[in-house]
Structures are given as structure tokens and as C-alpha cells.
C-alpha positions in Angstrom: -14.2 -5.6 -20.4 -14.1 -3.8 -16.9 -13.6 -0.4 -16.4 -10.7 1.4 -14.9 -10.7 4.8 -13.6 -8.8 6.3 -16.8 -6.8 8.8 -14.2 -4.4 5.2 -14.3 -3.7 6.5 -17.8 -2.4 9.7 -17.2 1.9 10.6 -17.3 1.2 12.1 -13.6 0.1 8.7 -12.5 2.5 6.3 -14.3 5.1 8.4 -12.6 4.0 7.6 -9.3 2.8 4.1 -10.0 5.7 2.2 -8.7 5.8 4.3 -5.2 2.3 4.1 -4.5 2.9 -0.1 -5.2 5.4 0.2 -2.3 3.4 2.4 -0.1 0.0 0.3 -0.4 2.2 -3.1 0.7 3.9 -2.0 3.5 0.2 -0.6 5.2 -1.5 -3.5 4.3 1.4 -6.5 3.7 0.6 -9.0 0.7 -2.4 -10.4 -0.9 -3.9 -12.3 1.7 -7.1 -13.9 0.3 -10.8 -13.7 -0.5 -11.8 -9.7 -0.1 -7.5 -8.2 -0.1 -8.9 -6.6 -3.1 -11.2 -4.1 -1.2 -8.8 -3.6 1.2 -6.3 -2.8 -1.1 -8.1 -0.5 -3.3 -9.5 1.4 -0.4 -5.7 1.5 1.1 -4.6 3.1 -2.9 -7.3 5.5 -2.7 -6.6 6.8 0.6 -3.0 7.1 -0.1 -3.5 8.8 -3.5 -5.9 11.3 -1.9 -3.5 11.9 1.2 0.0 12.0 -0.7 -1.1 13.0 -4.3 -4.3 15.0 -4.0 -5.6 12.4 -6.3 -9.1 11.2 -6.7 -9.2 7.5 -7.9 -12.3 5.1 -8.3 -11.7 1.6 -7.6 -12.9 -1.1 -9.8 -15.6 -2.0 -7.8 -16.8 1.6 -8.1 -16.8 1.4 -11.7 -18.1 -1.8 -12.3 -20.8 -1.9 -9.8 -22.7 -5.1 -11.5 -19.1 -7.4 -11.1 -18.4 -9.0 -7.8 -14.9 -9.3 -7.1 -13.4 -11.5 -3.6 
């Protein structure tokens, strides 16, 4: 099973989970093949430091021996 960084769990996060959803898509647009994924977690992180003051790991992070496209 792959790790998630458990901050995803939390009631503060959940409540922002929807508006962060909307942010990340219009910065970055729609999946848009092999490797989106990086971009897209670097573009979450980002905006949960910027707007949130929240530090999040990515999946990759976490689960350094799993390669993801």
C-alpha cells in the first residue's frame, strides 16, 4: 500500500480539499499524460505552502522506491 502524507487526513485539510482541486487545475489545466503527476503534486504543494501555510509531501516523496509517470 503507498503512503500518503497523513496531513490529507486532518479536518483542516478536508476543508480545503475541494478549493485547492480548483486551484491546482486552473495553474496547470487537466491531466495531460506520462509525468502530470509531478507536475501536479509540485503545483499542490506550492499552493498549500503559499495559501495555507501547509507543508505536504507528495507521493513520490513518501514512497521513494515506486516510480510513478
Amino acid at each position: 500500500m503507498l503512503k500518503h502524507d497523513p496531513i490529507e487526513d486532518t479536518p483542516e485539510f478536508q476543508a480545503i480539499k475541494d478549493e485547492l482541486e480548483k486551484k491546482i487545475i486552473a495553474k496547470i489545466g487537466e491531466n495531460s499524460g506520462m509525468g502530470y503527476c509531478y507536475l501536479y503534486w509540485a503545483t499542490k504543494r506550492d499552493i498549500l505552502k503559499k495559501d495555507y501555510g501547509i507543508e505536504w509531501s507528495s507521493p513520490a516523496v513518501l514512497n521513494p522506491r515506486v516510480r510513478f509517470d
